[in-house]
NUTI-6775 format. One line per 8 residues: number of its first residue (from 1); their letters; for each residue z, x, y of N, C-alpha, C. Coordinates in Angstrom, 1 decimal, m for minus. Atoms other than C-alpha are relative to their C-alpha. Layout:
# residues N
NUM> a> Z,X,Y,Z,X,Y,Z,X,Y  ...
END
This chain:
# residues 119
1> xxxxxxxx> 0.7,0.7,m1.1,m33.3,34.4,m19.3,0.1,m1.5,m0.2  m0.6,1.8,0.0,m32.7,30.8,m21.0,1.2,m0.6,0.7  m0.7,0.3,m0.5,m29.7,30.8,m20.3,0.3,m0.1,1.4  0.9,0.3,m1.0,m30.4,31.3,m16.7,m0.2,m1.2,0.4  0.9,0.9,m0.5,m32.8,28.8,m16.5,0.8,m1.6,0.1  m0.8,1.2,0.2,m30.5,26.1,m17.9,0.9,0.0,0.8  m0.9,0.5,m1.2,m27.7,26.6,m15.4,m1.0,m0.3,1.2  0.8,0.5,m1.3,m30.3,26.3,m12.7,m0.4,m1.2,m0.3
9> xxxxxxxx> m0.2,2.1,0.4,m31.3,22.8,m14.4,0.8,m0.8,m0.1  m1.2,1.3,0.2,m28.0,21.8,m15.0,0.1,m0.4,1.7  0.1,0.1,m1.6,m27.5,22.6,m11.3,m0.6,m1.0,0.5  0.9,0.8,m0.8,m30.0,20.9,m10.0,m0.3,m2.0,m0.5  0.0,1.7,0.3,m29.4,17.6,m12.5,1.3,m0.1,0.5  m0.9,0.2,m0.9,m26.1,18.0,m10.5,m0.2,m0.7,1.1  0.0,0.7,m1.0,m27.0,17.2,m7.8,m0.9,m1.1,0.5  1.4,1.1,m0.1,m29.9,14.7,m8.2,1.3,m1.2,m0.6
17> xxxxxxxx> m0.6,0.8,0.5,m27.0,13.2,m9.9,0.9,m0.9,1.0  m0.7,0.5,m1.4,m24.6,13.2,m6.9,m0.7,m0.7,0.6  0.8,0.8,m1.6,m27.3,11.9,m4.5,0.0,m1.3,m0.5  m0.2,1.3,0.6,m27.7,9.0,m7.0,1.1,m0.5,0.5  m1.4,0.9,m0.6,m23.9,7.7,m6.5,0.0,0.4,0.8  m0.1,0.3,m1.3,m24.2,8.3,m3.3,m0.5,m1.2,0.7  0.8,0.6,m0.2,m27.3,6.3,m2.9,0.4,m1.5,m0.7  m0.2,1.4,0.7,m25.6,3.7,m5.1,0.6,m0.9,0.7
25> xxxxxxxx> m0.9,0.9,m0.6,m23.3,2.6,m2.8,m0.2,m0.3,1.4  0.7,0.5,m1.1,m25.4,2.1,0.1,m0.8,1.4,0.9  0.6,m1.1,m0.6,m27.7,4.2,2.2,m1.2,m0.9,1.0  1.0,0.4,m1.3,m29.9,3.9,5.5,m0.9,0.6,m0.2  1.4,m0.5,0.2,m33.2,4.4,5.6,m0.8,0.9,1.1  0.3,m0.9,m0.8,m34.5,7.2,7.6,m1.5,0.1,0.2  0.7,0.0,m0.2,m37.8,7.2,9.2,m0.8,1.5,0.2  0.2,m1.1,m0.2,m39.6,10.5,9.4,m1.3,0.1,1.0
33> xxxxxxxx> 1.1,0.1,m1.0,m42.5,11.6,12.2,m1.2,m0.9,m0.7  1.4,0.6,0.5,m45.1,11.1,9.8,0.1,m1.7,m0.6  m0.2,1.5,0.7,m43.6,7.5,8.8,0.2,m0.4,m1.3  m0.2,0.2,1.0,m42.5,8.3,5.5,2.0,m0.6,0.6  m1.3,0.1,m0.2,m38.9,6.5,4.9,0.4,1.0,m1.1  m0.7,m1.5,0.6,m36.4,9.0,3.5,1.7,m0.8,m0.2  m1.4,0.3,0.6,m33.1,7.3,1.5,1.0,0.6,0.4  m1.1,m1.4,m0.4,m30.0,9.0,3.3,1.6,m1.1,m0.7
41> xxxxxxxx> m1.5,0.8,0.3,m26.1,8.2,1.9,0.4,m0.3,1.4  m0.3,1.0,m1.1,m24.9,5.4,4.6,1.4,0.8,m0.1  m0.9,m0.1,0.2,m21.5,6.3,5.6,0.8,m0.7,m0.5  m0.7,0.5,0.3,m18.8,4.9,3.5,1.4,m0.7,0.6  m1.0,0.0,m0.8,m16.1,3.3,4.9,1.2,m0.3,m1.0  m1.5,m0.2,1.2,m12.2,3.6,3.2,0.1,m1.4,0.0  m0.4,1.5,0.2,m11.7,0.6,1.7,1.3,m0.1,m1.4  m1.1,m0.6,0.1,m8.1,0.1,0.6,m0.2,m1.2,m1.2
49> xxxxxxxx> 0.4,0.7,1.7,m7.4,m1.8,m3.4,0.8,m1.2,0.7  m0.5,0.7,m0.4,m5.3,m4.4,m1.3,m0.1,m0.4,1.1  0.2,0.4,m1.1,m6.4,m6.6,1.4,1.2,m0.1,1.0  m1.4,m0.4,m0.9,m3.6,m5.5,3.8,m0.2,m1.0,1.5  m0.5,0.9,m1.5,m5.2,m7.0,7.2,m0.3,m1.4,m0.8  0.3,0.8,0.2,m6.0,m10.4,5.3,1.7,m0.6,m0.2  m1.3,0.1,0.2,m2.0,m10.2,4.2,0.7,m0.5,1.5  m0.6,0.0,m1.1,m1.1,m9.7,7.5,m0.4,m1.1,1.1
57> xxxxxxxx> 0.5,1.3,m1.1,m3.2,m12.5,9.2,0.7,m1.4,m0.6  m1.0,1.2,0.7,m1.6,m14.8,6.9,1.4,0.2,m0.1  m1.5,m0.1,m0.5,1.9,m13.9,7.9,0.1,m0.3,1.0  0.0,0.6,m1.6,1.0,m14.5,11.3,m0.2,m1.2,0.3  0.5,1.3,0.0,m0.7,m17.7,10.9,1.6,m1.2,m0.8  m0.8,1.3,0.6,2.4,m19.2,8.8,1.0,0.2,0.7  m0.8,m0.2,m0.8,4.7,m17.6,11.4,m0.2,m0.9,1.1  0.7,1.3,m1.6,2.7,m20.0,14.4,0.1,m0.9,m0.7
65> xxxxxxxx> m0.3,1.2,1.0,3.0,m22.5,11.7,0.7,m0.8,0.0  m1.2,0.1,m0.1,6.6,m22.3,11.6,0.8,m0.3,1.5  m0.6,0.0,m1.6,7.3,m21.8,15.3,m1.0,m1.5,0.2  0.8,1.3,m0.8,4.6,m25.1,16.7,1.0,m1.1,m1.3  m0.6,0.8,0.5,6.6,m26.9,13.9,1.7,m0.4,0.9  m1.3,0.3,m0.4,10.1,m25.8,14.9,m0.4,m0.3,1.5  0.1,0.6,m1.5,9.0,m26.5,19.0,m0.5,m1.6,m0.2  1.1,0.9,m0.4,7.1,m29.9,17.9,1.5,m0.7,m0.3
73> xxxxxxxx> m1.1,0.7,0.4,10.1,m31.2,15.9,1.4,m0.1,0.8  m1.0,m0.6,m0.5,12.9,m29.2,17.5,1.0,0.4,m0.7  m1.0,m0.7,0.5,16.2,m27.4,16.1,0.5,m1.1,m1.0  m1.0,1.4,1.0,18.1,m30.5,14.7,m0.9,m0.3,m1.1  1.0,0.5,0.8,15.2,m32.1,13.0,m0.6,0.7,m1.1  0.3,m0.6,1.1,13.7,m29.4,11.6,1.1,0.8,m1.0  m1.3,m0.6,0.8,17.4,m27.8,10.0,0.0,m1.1,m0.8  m0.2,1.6,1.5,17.5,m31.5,8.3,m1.1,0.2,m1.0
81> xxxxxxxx> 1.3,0.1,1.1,13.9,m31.2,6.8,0.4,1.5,m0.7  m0.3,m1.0,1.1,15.2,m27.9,5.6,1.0,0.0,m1.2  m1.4,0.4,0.7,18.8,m28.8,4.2,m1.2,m1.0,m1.2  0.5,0.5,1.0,16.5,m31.2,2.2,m1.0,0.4,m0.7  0.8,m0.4,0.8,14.0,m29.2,1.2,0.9,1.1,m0.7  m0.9,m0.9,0.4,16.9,m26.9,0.2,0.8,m0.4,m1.2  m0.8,1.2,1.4,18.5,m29.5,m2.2,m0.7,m0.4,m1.1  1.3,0.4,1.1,15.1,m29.9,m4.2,m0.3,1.1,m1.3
89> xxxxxxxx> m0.1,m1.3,1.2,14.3,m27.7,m7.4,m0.2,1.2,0.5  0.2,m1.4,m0.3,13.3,m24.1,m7.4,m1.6,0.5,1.1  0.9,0.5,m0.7,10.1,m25.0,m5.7,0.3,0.0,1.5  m0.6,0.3,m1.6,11.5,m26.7,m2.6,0.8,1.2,0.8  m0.2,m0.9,m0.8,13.5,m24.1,m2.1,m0.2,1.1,0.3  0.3,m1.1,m0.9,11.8,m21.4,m1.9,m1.0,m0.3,1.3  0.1,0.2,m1.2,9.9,m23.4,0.5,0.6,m0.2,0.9  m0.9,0.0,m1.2,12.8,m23.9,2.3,0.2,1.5,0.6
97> xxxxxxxx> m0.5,m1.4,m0.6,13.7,m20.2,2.3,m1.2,0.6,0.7  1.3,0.3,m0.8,9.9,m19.7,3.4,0.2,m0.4,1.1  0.2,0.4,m1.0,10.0,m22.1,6.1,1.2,0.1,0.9  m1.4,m0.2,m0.9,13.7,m21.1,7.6,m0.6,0.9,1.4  0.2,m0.6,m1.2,13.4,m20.0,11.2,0.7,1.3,0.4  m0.3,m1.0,m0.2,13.5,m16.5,11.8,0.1,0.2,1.3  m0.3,m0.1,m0.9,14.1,m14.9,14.7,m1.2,m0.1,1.4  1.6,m0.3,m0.7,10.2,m13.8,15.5,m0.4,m1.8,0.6
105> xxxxxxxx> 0.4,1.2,m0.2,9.9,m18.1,14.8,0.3,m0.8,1.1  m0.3,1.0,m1.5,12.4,m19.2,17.4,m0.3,1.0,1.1  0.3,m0.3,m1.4,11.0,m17.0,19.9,m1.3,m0.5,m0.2  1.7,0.7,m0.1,7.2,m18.5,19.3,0.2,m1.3,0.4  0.2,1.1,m0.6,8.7,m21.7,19.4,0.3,m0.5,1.5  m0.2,m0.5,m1.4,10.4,m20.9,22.9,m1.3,0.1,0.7  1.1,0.4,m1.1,7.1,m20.3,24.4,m0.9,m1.3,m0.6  0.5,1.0,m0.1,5.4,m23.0,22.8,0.6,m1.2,0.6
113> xxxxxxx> m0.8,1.2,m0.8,8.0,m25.4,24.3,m0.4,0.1,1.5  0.1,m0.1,m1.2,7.0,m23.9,27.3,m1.6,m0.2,0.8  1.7,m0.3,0.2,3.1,m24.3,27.0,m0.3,m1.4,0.8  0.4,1.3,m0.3,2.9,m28.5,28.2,0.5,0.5,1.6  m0.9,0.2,m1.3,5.4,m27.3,31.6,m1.1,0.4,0.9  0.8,m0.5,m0.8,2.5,m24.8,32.5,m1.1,m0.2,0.5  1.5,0.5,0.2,m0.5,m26.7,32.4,0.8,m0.9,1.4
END
């Protein structure tokens, strides 16, 4: 009969245990008729080990960066600031290879050339 009793204890420190880490990581607070609040586990939301959309907003941002540069400057101008940032240590150049005009950049700068005609 001990034996028994103790898996029904362990049991039951099972799950007082779960509801804890549950409750650890956030939980809403439930109101009940008589006005007692009642702890419930909040839903969790997946949260990934690598800020993926923070990655991705900052590719986009240095992409508009690159395009309002290449439309402000234009083709010529900016290929020279490259060629010389291209000629500079290992630094420079990887900001050169960084700031080279892809294909996504000369079409952003295309509509931004096109942005003063339409106003």
């Amino acid at each position: 009969m001990a034996d028994a009793n103790d898996t029904i204890f362990a049991r039951r420190l099972q799950r007082i245990e779960k509801r804890h880490r549950k409750l650890a990581h956030g939980y809403v607070r439930l109101k009940n008729v008589d006005g007692l609040l009642i702890p419930v586990p909040g839903r969790r939301l997946h949260r990934r080990s690598f800020p993926l959309a923070g990655l991705l907003m900052t590719l986009a941002a240095l992409t508009a960066f690159k395009a309002f540069l290449l439309a402000y400057h234009g083709p010529i101008i900016y290929a020279g600031n490259l060629d010389i940032l291209a000629s500079g240590n290992a630094a420079e150049r990887a900001g050169a290879w960084i700031m080279s005009a892809d294909p996504l950049t000369r079409w952003l700068a295309g509509q931004f050339a096109l942005l003063p005609t339409l106003w």
